[in-house]
Biopython code that builds the backbone (N, CA, C, O; Angstrom):
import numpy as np
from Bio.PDB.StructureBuilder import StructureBuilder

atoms = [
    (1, "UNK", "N", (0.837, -1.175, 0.000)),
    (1, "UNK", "CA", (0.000, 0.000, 0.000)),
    (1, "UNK", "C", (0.885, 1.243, 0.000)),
    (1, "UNK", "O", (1.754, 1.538, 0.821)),
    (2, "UNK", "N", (0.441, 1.998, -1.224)),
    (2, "UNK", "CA", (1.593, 3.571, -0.913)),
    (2, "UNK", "C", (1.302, 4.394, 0.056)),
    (2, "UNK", "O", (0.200, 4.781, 0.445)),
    (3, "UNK", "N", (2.265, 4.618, 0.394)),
    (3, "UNK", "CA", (1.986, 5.955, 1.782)),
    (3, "UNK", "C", (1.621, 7.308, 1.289)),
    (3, "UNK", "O", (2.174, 7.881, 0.351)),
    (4, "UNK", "N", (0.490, 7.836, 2.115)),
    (4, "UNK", "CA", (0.146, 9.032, 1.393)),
    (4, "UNK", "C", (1.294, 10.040, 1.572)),
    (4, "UNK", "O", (2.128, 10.034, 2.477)),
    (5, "UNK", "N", (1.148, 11.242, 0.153)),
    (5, "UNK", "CA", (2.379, 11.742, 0.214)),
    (5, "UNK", "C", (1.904, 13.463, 0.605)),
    (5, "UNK", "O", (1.499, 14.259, -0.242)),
    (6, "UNK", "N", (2.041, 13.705, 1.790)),
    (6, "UNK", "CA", (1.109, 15.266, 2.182)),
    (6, "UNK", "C", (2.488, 16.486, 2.904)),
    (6, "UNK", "O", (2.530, 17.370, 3.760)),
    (7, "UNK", "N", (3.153, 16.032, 2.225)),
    (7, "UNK", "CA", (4.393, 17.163, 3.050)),
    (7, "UNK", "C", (5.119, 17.517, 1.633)),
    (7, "UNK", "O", (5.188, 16.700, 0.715)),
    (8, "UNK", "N", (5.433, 18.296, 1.596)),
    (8, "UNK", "CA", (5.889, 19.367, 0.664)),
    (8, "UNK", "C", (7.504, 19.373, 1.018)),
    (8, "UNK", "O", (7.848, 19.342, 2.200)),
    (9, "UNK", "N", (8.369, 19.407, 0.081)),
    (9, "UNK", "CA", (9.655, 20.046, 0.160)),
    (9, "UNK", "C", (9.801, 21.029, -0.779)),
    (9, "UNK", "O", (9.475, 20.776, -1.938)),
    (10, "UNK", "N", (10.398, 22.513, -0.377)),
    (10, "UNK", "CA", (10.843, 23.788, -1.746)),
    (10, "UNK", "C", (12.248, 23.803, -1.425)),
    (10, "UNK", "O", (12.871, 23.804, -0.364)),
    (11, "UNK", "N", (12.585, 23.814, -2.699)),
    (11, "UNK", "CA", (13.949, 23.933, -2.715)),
    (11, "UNK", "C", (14.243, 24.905, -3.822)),
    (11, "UNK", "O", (13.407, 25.028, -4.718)),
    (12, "UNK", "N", (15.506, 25.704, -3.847)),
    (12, "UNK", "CA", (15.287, 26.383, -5.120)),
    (12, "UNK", "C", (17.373, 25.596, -5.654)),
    (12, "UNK", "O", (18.412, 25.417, -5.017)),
    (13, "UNK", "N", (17.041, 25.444, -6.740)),
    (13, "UNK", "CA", (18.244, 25.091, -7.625)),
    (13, "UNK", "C", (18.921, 26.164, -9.156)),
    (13, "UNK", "O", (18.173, 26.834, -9.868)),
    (14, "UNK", "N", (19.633, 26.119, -9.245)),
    (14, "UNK", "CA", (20.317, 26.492, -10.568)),
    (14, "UNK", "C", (19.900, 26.045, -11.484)),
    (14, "UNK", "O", (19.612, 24.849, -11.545)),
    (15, "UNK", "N", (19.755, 26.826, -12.407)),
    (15, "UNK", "CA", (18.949, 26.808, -13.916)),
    (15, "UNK", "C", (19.620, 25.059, -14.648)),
    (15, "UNK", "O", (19.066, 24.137, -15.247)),
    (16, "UNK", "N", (21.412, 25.388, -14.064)),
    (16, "UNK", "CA", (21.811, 23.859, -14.924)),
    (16, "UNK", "C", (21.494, 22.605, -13.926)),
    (16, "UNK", "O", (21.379, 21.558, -14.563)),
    (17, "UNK", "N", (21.353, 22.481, -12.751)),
    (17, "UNK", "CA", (21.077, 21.503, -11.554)),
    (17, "UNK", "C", (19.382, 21.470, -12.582)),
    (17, "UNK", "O", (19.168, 20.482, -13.285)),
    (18, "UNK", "N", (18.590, 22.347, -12.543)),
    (18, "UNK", "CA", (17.018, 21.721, -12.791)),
    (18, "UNK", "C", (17.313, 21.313, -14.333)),
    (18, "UNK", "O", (16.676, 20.317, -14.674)),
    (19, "UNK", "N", (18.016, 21.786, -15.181)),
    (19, "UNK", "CA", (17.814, 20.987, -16.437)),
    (19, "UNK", "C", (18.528, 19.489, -16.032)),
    (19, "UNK", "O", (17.956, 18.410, -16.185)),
    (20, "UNK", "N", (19.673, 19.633, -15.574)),
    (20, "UNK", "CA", (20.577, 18.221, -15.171)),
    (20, "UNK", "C", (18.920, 17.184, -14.361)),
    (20, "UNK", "O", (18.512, 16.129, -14.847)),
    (21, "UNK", "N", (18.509, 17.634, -13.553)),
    (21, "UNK", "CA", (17.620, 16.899, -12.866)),
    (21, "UNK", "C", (16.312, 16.567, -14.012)),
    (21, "UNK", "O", (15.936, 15.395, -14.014)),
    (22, "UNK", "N", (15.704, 17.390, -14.843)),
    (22, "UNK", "CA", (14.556, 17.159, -15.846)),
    (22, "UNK", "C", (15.373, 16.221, -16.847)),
    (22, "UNK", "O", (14.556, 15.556, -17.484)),
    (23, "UNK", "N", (16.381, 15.991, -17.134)),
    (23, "UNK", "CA", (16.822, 15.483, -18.239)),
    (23, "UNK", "C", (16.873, 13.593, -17.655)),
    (23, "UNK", "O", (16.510, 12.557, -18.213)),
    (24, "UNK", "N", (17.378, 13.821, -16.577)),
    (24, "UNK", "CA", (18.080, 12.470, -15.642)),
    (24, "UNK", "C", (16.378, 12.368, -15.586)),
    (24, "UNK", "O", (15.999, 11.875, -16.648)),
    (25, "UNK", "N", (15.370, 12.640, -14.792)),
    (25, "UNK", "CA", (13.897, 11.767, -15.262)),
    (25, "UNK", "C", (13.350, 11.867, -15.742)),
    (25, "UNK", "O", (12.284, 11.404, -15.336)),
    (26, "UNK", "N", (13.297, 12.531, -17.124)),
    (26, "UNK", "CA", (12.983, 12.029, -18.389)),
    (26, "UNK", "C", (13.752, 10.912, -18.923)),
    (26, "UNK", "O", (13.008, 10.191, -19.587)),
    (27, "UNK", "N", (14.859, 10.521, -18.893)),
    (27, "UNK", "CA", (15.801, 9.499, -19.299)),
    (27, "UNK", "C", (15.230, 8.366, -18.690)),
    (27, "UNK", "O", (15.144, 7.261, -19.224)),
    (28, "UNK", "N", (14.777, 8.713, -17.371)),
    (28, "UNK", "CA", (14.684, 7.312, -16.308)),
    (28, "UNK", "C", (13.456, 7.539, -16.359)),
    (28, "UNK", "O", (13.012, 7.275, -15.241)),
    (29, "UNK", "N", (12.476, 7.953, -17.167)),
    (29, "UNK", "CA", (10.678, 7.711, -17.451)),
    (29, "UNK", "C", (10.342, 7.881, -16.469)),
    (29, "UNK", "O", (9.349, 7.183, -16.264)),
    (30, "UNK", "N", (10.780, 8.841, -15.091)),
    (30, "UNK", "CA", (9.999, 8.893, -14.018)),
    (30, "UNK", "C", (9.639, 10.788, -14.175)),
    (30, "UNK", "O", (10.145, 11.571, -14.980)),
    (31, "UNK", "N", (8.796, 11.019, -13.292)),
    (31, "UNK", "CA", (8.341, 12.280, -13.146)),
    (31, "UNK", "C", (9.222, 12.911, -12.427)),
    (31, "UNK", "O", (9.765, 12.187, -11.592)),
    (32, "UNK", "N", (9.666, 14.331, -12.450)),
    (32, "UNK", "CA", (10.933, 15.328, -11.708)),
    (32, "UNK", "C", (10.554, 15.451, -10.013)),
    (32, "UNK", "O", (11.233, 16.022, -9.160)),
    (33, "UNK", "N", (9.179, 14.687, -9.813)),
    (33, "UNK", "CA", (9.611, 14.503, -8.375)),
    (33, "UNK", "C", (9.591, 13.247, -7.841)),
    (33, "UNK", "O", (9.816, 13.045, -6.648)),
    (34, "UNK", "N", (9.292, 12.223, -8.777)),
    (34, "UNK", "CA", (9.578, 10.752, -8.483)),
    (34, "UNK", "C", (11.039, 10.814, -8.556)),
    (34, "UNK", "O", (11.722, 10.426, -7.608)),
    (35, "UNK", "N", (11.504, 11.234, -9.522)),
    (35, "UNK", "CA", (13.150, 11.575, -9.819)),
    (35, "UNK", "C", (14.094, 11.828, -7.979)),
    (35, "UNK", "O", (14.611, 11.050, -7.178)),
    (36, "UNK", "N", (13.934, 12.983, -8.020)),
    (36, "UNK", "CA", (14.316, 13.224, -7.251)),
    (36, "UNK", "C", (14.071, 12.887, -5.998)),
    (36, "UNK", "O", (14.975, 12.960, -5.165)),
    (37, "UNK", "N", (12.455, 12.344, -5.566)),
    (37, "UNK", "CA", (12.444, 11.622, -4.240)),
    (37, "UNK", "C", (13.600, 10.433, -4.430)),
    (37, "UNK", "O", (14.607, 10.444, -3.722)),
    (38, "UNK", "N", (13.375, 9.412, -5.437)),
    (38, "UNK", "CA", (14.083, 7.969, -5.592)),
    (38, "UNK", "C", (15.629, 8.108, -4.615)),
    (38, "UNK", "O", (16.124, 7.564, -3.628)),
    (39, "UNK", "N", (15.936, 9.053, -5.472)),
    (39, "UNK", "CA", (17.355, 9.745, -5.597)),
    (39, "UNK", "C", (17.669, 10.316, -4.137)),
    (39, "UNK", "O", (18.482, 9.826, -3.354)),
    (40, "UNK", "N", (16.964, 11.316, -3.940)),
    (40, "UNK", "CA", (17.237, 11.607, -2.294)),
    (40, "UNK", "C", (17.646, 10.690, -1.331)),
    (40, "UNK", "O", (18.669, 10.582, -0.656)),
    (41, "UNK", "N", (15.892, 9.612, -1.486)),
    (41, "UNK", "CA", (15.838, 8.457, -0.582)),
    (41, "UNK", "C", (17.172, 7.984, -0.675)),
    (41, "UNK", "O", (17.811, 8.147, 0.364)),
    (42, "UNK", "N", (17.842, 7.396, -1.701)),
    (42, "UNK", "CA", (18.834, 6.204, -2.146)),
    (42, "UNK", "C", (20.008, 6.910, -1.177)),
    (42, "UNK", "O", (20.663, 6.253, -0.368)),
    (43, "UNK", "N", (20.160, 8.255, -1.373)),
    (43, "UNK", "CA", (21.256, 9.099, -0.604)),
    (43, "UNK", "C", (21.054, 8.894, 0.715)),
    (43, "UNK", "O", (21.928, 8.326, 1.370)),
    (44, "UNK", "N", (19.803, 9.350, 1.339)),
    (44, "UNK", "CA", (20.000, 9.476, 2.805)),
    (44, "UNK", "C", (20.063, 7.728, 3.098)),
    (44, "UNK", "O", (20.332, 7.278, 4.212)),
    (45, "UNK", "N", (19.875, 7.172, 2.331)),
    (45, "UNK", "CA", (20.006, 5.860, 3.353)),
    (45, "UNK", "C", (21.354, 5.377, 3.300)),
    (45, "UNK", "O", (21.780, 4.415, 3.939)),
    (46, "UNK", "N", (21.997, 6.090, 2.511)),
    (46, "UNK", "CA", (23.678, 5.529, 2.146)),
    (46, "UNK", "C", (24.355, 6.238, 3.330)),
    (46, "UNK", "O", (25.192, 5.696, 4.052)),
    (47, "UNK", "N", (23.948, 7.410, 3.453)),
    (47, "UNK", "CA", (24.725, 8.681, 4.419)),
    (47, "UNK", "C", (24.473, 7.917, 5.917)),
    (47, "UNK", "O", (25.300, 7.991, 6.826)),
    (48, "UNK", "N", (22.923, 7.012, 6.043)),
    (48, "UNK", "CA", (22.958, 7.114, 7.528)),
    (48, "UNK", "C", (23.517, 5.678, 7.571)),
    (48, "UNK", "O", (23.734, 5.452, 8.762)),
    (49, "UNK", "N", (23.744, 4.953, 7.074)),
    (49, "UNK", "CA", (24.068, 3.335, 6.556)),
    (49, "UNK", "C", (24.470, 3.137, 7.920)),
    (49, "UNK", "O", (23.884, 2.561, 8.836)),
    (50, "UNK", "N", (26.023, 3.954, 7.868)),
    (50, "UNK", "CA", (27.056, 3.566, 8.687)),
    (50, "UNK", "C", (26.504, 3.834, 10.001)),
    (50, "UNK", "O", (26.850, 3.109, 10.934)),
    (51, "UNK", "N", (25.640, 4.842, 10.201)),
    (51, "UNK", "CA", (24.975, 5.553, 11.555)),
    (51, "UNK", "C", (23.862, 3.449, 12.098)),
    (51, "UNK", "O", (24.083, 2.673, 13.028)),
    (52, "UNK", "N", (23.304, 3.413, 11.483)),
    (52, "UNK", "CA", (22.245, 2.870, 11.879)),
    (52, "UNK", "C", (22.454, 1.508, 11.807)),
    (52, "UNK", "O", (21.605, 0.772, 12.309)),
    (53, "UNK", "N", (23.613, 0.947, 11.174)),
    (53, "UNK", "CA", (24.073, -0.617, 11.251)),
    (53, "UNK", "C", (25.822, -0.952, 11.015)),
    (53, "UNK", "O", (26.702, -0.307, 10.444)),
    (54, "UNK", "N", (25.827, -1.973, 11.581)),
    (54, "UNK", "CA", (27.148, -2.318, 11.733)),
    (54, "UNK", "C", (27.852, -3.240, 11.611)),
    (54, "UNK", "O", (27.156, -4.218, 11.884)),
    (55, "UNK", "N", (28.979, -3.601, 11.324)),
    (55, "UNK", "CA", (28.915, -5.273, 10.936)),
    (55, "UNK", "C", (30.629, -5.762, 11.680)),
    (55, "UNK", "O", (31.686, -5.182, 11.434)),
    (56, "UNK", "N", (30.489, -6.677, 12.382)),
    (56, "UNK", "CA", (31.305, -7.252, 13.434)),
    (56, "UNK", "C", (32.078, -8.642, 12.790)),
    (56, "UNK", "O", (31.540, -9.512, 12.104)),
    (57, "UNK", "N", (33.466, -8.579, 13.213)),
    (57, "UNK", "CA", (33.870, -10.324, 12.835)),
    (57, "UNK", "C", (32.942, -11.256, 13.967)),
    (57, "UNK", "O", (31.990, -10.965, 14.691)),
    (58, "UNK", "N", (33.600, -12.324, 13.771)),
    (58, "UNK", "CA", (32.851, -13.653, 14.763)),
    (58, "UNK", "C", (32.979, -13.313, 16.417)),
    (58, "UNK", "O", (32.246, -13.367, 17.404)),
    (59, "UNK", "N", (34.425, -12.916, 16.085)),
    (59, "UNK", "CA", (34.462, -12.540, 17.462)),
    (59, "UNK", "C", (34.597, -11.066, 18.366)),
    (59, "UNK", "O", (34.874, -11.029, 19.565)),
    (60, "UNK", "N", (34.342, -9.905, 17.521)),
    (60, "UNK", "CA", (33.875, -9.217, 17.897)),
    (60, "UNK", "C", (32.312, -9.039, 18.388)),
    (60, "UNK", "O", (31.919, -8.381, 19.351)),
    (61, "UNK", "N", (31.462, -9.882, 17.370)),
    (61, "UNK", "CA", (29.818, -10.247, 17.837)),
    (61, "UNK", "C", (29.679, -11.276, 19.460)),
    (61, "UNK", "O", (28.973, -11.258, 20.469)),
    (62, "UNK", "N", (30.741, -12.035, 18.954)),
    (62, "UNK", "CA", (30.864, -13.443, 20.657)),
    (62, "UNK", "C", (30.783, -11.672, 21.395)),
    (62, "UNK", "O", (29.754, -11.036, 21.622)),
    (63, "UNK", "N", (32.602, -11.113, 21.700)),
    (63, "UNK", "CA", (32.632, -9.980, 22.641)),
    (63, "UNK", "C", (31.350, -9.468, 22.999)),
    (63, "UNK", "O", (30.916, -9.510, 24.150)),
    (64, "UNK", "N", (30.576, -8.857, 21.770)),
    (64, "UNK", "CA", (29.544, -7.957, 22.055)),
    (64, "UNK", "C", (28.199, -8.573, 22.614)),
    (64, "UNK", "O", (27.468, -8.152, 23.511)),
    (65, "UNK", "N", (28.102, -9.589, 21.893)),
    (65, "UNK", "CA", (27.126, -10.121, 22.689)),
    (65, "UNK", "C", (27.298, -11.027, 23.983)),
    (65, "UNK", "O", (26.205, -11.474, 24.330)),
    (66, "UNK", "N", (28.138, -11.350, 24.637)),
    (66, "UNK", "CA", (28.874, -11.551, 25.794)),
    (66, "UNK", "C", (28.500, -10.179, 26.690)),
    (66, "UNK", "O", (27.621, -10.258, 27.548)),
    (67, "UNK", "N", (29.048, -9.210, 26.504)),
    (67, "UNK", "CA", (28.409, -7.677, 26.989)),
    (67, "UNK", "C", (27.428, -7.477, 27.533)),
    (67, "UNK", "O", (27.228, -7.092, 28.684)),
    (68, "UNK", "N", (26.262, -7.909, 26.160)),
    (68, "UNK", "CA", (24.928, -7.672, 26.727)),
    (68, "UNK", "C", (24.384, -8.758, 27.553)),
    (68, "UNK", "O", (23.378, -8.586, 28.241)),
    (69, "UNK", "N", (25.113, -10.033, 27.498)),
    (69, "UNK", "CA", (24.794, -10.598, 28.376)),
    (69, "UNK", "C", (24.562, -10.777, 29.814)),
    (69, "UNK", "O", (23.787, -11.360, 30.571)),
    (70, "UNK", "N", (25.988, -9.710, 29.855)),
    (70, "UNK", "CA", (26.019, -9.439, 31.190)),
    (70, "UNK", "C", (25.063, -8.733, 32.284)),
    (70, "UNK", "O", (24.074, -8.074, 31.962)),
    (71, "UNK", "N", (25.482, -8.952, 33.630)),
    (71, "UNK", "CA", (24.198, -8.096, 34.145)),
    (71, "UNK", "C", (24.446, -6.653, 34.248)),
    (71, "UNK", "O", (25.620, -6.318, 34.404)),
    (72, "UNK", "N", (23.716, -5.909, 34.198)),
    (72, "UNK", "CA", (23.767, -4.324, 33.854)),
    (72, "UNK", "C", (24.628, -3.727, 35.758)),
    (72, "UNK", "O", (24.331, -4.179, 36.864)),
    (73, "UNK", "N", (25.299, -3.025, 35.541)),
    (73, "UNK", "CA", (26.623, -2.723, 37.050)),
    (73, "UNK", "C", (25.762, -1.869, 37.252)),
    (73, "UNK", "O", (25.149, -1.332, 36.329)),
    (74, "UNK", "N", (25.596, -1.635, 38.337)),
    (74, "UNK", "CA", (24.887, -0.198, 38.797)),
    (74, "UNK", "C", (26.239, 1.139, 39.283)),
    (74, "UNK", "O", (27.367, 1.192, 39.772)),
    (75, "UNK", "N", (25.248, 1.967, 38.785)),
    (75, "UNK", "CA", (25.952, 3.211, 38.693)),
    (75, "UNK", "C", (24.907, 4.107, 39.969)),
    (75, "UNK", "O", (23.685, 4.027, 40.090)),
    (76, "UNK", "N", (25.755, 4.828, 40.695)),
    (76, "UNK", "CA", (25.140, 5.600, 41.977)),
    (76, "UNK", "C", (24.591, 6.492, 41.503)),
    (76, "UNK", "O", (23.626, 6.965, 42.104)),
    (77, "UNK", "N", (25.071, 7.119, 40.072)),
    (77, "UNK", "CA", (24.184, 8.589, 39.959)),
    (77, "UNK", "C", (23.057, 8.265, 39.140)),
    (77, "UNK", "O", (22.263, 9.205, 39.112)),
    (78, "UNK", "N", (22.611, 7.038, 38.300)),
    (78, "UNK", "CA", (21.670, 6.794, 37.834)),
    (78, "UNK", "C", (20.651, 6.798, 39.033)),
    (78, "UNK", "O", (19.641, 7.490, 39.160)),
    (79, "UNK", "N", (21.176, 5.844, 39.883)),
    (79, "UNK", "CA", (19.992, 5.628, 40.696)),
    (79, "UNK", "C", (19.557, 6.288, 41.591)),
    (79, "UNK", "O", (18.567, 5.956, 42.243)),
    (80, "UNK", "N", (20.262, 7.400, 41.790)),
    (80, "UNK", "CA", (20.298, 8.792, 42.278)),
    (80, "UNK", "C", (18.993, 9.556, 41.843)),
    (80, "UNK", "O", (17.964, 9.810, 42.470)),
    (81, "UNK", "N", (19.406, 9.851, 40.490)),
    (81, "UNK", "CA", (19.157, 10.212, 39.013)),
    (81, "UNK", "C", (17.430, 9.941, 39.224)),
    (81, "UNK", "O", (16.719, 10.909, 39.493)),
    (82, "UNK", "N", (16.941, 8.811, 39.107)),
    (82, "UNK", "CA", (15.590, 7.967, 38.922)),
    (82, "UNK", "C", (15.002, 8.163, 40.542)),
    (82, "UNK", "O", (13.844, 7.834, 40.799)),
    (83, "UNK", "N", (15.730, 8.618, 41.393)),
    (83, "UNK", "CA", (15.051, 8.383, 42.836)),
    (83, "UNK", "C", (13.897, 9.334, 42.620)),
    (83, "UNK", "O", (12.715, 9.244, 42.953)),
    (84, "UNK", "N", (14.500, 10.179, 42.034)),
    (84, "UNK", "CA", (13.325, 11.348, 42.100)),
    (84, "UNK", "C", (12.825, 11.892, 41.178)),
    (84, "UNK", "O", (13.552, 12.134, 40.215)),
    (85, "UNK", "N", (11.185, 12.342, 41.122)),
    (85, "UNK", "CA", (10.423, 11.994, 40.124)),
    (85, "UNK", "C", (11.147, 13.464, 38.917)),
    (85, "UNK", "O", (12.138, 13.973, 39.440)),
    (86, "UNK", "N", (10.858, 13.972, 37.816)),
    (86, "UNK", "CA", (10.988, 14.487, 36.973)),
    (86, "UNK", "C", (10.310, 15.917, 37.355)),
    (86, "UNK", "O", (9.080, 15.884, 37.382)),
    (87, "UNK", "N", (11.057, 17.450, 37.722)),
    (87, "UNK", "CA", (10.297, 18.557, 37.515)),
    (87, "UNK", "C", (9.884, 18.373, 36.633)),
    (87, "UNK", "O", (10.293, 17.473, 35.899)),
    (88, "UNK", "N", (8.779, 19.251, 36.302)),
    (88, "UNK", "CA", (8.070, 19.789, 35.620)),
    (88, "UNK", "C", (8.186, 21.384, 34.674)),
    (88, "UNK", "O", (7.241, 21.760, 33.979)),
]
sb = StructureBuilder()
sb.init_structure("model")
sb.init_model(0)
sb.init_chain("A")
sb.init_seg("    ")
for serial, (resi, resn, name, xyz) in enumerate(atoms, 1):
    if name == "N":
        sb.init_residue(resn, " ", resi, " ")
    sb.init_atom(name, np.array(xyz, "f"), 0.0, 1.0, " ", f" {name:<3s}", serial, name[0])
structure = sb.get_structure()
């Protein structure tokens, strides 16, 4: 099911960036803002790649998940921290 599309982006570009961009989706039979969503999308997910996943040898994953195995150490100022409820 497509997600409805109700948010707007303006951007303003250079006369040769909007022909470079009308030419690239006309070439690729998509519309200049299918174009450029595709294209965006493909970018930000490359940019956050490294942010949002990670990839471990065998035994860096054993290490890490060994880690979480462990039981969580208590720290005095957390529990400090949580004693008391949240101003307002």
């Amino acid at each position: 099911m497509a997600e409805t599309k109700d948010q707007r982006v303006h951007l303003r570009v250079a006369a040769s960036d909007d022909e470079l961009f009308r030419s690239a989706a006309a070439a690729a039979h998509e519309s200049l803002s299918q174009f450029l969503v595709e294209s965006g999308r493909e970018r930000a997910e490359r940019v956050l790649a490294d942010r949002t996943r990670f990839v471990l040898t065998p035994t860096q994953w054993r290490r890490f998940t060994a880690a979480l195995d462990r039981p969580p150490r208590e720290i005095p100022e957390l529990v400090e921290l949580f004693r008391h409820p949240r101003p307002d």
